[in-house]
KENUKOL-496132 format. One record per atom (N, C-alpha, C): residue in one letter; z, y, x. Coordinates in Angstrom, 2 decimals, decimal comma. Example, Ala and Ser with C-alpha at 12.3 -4.5 7.8 and 13.67 -1.06 7.14 Angstrom:
% residues 2
<r A; <7,80; -5,69; 13,19>>,
<r A; <7,80; -4,50; 12,30>>,
<r A; <7,80; -3,30; 13,20>>,
<r S; <7,08; -2,25; 12,85>>,
<r S; <7,14; -1,06; 13,67>>,
<r S; <7,87; 0,03; 12,90>>,
END
This chain:
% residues 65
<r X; <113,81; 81,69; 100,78>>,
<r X; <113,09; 82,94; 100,75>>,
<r X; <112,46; 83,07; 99,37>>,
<r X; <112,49; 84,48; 99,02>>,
<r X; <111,81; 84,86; 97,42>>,
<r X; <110,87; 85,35; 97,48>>,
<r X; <109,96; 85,78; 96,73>>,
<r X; <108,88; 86,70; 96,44>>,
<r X; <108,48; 86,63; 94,97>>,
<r X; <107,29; 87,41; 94,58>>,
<r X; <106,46; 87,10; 93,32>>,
<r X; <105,38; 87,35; 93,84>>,
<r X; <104,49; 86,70; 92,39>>,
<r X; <103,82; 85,60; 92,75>>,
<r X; <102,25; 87,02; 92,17>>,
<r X; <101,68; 87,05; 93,29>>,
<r X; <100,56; 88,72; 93,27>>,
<r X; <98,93; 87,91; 93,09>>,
<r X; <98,80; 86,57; 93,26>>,
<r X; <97,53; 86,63; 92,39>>,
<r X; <97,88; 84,60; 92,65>>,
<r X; <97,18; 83,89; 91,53>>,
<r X; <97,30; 82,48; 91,63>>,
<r X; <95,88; 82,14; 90,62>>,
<r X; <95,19; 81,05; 91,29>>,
<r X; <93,76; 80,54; 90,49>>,
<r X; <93,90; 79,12; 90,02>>,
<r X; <94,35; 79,29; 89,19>>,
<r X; <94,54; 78,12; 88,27>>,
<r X; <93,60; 76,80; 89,03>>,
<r X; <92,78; 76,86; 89,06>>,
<r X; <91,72; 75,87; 88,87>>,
<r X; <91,94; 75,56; 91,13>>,
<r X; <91,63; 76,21; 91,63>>,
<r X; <92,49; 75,87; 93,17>>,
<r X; <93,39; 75,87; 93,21>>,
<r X; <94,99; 76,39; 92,32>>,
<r X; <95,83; 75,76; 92,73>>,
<r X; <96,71; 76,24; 93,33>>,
<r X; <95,49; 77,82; 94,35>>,
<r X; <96,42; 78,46; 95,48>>,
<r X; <96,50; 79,94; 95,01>>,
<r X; <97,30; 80,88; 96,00>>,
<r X; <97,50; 82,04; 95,45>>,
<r X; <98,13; 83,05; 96,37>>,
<r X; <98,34; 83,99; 96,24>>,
<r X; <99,48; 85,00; 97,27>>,
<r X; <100,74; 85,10; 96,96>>,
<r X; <101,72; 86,03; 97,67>>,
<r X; <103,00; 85,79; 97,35>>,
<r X; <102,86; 87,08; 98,02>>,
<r X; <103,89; 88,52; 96,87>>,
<r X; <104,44; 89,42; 97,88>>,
<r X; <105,85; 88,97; 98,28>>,
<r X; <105,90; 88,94; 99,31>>,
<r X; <107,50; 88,65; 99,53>>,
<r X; <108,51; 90,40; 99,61>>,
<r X; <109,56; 89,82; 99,33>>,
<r X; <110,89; 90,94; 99,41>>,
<r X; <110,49; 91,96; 100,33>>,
<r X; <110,15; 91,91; 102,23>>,
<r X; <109,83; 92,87; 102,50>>,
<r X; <108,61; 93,63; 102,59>>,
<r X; <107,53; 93,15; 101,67>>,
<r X; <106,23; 93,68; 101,32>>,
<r X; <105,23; 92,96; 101,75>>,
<r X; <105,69; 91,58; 102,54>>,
<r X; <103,89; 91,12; 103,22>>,
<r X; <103,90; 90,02; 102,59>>,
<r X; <102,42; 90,19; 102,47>>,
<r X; <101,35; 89,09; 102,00>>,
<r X; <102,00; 87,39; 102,36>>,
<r X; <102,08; 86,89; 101,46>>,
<r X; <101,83; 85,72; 101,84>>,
<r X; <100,85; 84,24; 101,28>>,
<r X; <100,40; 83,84; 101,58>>,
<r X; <99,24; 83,18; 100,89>>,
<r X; <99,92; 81,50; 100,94>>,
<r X; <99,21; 80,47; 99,97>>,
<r X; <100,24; 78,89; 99,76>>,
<r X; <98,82; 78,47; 98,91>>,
<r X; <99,20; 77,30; 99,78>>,
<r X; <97,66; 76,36; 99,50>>,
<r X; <97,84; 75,65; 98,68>>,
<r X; <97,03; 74,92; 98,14>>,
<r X; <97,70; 73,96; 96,83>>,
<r X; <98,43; 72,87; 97,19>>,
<r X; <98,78; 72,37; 98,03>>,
<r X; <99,51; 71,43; 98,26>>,
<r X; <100,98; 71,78; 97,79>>,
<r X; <101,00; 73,15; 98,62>>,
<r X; <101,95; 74,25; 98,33>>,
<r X; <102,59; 73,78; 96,53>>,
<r X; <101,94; 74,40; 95,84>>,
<r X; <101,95; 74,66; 94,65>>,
<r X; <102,29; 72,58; 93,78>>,
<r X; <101,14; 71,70; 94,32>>,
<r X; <101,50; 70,80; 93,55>>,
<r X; <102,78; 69,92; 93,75>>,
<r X; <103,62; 70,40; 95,07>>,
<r X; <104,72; 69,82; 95,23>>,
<r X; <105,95; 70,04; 94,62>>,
<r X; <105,49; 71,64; 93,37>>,
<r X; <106,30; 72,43; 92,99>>,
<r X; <106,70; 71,65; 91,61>>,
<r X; <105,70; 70,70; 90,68>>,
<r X; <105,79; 70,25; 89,86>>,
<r X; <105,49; 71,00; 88,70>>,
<r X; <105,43; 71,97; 89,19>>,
<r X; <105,11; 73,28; 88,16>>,
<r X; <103,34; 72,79; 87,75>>,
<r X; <103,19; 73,76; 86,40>>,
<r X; <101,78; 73,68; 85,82>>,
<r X; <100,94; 74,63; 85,85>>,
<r X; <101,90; 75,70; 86,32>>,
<r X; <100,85; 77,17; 86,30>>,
<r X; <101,98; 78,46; 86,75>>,
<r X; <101,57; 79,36; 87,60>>,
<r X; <102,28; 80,22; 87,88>>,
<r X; <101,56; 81,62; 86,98>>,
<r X; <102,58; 82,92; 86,56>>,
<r X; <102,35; 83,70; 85,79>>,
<r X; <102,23; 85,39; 87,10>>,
<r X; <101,03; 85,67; 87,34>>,
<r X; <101,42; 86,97; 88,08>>,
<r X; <102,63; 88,04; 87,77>>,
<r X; <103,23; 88,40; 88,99>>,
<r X; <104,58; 88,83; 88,31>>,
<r X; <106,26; 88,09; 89,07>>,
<r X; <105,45; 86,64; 88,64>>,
<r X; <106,93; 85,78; 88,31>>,
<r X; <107,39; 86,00; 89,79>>,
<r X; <108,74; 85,51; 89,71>>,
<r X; <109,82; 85,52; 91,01>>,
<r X; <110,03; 83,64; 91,24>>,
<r X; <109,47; 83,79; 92,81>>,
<r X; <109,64; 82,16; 93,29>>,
<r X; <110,26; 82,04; 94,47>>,
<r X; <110,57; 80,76; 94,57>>,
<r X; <111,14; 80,58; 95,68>>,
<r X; <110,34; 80,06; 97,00>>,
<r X; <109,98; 79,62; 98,07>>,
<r X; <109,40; 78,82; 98,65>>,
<r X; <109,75; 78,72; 99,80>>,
<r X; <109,39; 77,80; 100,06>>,
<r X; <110,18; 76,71; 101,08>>,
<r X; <108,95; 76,30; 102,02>>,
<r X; <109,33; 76,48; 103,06>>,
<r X; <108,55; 76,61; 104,45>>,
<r X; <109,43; 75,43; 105,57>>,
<r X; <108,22; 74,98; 106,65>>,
<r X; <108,19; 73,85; 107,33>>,
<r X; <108,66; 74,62; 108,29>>,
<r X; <108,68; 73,78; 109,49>>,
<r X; <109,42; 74,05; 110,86>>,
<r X; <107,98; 75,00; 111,78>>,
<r X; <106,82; 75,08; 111,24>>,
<r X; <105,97; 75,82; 111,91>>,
<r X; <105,77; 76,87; 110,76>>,
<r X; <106,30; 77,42; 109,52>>,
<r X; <106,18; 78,44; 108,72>>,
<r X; <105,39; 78,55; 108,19>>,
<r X; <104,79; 77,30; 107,99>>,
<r X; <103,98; 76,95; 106,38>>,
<r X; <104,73; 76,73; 105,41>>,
<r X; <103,84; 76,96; 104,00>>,
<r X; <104,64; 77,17; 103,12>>,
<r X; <104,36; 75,38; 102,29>>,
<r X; <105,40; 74,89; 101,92>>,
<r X; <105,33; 73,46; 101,94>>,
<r X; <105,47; 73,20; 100,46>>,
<r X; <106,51; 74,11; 100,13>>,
<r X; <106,67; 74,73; 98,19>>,
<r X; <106,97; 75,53; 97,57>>,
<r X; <106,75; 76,07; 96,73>>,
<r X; <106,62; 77,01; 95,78>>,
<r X; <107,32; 76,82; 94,20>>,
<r X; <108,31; 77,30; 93,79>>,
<r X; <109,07; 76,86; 92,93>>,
<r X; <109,87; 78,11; 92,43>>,
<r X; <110,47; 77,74; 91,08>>,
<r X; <111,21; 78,99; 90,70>>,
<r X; <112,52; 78,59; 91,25>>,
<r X; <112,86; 80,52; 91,62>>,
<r X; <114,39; 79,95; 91,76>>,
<r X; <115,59; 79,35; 91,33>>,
<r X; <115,29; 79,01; 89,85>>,
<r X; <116,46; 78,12; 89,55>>,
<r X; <116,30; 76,79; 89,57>>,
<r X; <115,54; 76,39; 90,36>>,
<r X; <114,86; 74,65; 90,32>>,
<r X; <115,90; 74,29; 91,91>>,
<r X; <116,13; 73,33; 91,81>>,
<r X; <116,40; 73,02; 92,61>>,
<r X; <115,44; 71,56; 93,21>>,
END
């Protein structure tokens, strides 16, 4: 699943996500530090990857595998 990335706080870590069909989605920092990433840019297009109860587990660009 894709989205971009509609607000992220550096310093927590966490942030929202509009996804493709318009809703909100929010990713906690765990989210984010599993991504390996250092900072997300409002705007950008990510990927994220969700658990078997539809938490969001990571957050990554789409060409990362």
């Amino acid at each position: 699943m894709q989205g971009t990335v509609a607000t992220f706080d550096g310093t927590t870590r966490t942030g929202t996500l509009l996804l493709d069909d318009g809703t909100e989605l929010s990713f906690p920092a765990r989210a984010f530090d599993a991504s390996g990433l250092r900072l997300l840019r409002l705007g950008q297009r990510v990927r994220i990857d969700r658990d078997a109860t539809g938490e969001v587990v990571r957050v990554t660009l789409p060409t990362m595998d």
